[in-house]
C-alpha positions in Angstrom: 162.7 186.5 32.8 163.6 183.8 35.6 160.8 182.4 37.8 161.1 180.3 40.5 158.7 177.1 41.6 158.4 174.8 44.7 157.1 171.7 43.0 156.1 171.0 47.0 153.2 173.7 46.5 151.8 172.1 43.3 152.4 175.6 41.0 149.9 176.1 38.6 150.2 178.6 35.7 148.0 180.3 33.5 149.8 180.6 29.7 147.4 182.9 27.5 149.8 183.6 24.9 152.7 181.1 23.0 156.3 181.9 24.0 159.4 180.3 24.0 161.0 178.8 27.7 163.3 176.8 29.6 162.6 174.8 32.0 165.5 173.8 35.2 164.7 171.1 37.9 167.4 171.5 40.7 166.2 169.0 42.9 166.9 169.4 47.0 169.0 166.3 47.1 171.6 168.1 44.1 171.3 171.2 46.5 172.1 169.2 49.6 175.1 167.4 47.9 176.5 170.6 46.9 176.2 172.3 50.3 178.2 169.0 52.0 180.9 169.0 49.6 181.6 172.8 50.0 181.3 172.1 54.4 178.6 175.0 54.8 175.4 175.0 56.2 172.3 173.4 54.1 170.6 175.9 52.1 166.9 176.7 53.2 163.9 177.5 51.5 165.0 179.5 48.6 164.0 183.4 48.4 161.6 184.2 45.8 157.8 185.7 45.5 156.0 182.9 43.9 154.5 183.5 40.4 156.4 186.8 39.8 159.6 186.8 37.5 162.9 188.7 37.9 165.5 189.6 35.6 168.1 187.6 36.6 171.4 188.8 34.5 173.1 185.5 35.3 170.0 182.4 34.8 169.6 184.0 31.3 172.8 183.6 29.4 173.3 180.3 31.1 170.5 178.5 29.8 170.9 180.3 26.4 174.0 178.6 26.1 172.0 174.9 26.1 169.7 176.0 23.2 172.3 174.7 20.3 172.6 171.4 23.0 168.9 171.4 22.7 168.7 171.9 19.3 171.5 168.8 18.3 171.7 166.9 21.5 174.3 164.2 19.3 176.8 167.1 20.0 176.0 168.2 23.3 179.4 167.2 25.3 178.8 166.1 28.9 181.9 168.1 30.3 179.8 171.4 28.4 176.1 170.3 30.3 177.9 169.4 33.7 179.4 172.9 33.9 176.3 175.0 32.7 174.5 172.6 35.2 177.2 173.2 38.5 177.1 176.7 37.5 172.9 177.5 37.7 173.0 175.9 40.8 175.7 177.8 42.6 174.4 180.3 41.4 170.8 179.9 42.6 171.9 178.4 45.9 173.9 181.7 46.3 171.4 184.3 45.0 168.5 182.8 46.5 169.3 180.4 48.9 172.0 182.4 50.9 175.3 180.3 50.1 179.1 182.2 50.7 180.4 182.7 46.9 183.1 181.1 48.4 181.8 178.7 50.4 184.1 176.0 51.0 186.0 176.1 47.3 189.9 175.9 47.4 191.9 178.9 46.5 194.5 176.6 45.3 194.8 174.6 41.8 195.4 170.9 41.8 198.5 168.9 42.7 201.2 168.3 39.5 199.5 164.8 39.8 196.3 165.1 39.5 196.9 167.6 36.4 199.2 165.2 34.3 196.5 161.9 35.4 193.5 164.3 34.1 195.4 165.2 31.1 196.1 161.6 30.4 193.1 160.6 31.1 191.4 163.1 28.0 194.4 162.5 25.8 193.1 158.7 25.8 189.4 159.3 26.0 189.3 161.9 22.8 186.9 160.1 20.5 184.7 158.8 23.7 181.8 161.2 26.5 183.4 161.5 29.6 181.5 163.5 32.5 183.1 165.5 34.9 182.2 163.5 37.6 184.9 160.5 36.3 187.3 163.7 36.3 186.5 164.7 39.5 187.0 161.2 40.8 190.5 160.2 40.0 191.8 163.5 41.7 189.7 162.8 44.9 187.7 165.7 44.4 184.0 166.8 44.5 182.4 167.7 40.9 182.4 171.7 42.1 185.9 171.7 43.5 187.7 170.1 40.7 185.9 172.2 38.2 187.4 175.4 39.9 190.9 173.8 40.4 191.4 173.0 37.2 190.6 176.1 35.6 192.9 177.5 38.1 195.6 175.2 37.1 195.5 175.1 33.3 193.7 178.6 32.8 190.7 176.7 30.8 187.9 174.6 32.1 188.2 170.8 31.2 185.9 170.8 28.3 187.9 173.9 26.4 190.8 172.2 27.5 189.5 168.7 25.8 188.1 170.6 22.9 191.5 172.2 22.1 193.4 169.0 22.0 190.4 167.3 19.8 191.4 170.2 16.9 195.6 169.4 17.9 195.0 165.8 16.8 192.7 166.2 14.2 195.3 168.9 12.6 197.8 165.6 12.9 195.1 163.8 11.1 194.6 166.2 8.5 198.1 165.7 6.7 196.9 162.1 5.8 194.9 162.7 3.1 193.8 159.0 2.7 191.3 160.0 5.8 187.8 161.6 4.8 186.7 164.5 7.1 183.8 162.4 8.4 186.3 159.7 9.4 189.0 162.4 11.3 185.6 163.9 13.0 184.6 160.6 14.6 188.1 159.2 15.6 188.4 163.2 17.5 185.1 162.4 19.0 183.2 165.4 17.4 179.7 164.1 16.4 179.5 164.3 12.7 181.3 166.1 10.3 179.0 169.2 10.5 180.2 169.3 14.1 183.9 169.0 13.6 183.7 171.8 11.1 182.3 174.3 13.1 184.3 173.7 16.6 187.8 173.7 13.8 186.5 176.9 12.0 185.7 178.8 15.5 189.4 177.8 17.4 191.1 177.9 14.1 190.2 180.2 12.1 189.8 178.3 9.1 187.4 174.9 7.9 189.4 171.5 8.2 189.4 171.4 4.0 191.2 174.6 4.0 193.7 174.2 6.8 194.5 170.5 4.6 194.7 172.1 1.5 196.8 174.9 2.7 199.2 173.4 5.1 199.4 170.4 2.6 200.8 172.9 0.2 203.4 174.1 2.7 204.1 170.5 3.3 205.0 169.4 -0.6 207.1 172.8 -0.9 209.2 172.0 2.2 210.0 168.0 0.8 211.1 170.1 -2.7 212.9 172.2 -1.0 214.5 169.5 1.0 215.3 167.4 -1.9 213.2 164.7 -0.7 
């Protein structure tokens, strides 16, 4: 269930029983940023009955998806947190505070430019963090707008679109077997090997150790058959 609190009124609550929550601060001056950027009117007070909760099909799955961030922070990516975190508060300033869906966001993609420059830009930076915002920068763009552009223009968001080129290059990596797991998982910028394993396994289909072993195969028959 989703509840709503203005910190201005000092919200108390009564828990009589354990259970499990998650807890959002969206503060006005995040709300008043976003309304700016989009050119619409600044949201109000937003709409809710204090101290009762709704279902709110859209809150819940959103904030499920930070419990594995929660749970290993080390591989929480920023690109993952800033889009959960853009998201709940579109959302919120939409449902509750009155915002256009559309309000203010381009229909359009981004120029050839500022695709190949945020492209180059990951390609360099895939064993480092790097937050939207930078992202949003170099194309000129506000956080919200470049989010939506560039999933326009590429057909992914920028962290699935960083993620997939992390597993590219560590498949490169893979066919030098003088390289450990551990030490391909780190240079791709996955936090530990436990990490690298499971984002390979989920876009591949297969662990790192068997993708190497298999393809590794394929390679030595190929040189045979090559007469190298």
């Amino acid at each position: 269930m989703t509840s709503i609190y203005d910190l201005r009124r000092d919200p108390v609550a009564e828990l009589r029983d354990p259970f499990h929550s998650i807890m959002f601060h969206l503060p006005r001056k995040a709300l008043d940023s976003m309304t700016h950027e989009a050119g619409v009117p600044r949201v109000g007070d937003l709409r809710h009955e204090p101290g009762v909760s709704v279902d709110d099909p859209v809150v819940r799955p959103l904030l499920a998806s930070l419990l594995p961030a929660m749970a290993k922070p080390e591989e929480a990516h920023p690109l993952f947190l800033d889009h959960v975190a853009l998201a709940l508060m579109a959302h919120v300033a939409n449902v509750y505070g009155g915002m256009s869906p559309d309000a203010g966001l381009p229909h359009g993609g981004l120029a050839l430019w500022q695709v190949r420059r945020v492209k180059e830009l990951m390609s360099e930076s895939l064993n480092e963090e790097i937050p939207l915002s930078r992202l949003a920068t170099e194309c000129g763009l506000s956080v919200r707008h470049f989010a939506r552009a560039f999933r326009h223009s590429t057909g992914v968001s920028p962290h699935r679109w960083l993620l997939k080129h992390r597993v590219d290059h560590a498949r490169e990596l893979l066919s030098d077997r003088a390289l450990s797991l551990t030490d391909i998982a780190l240079s791709c910028g996955f936090a530990d090997q436990s990490h690298f394993t499971r984002v390979f396994t989920a876009m591949v289909g297969v662990s790192p150790g068997v993708w190497r072993r298999v393809n590794g195969t394929s390679q030595t028959l190929n040189r045979m058959d090559s007469g190298a």
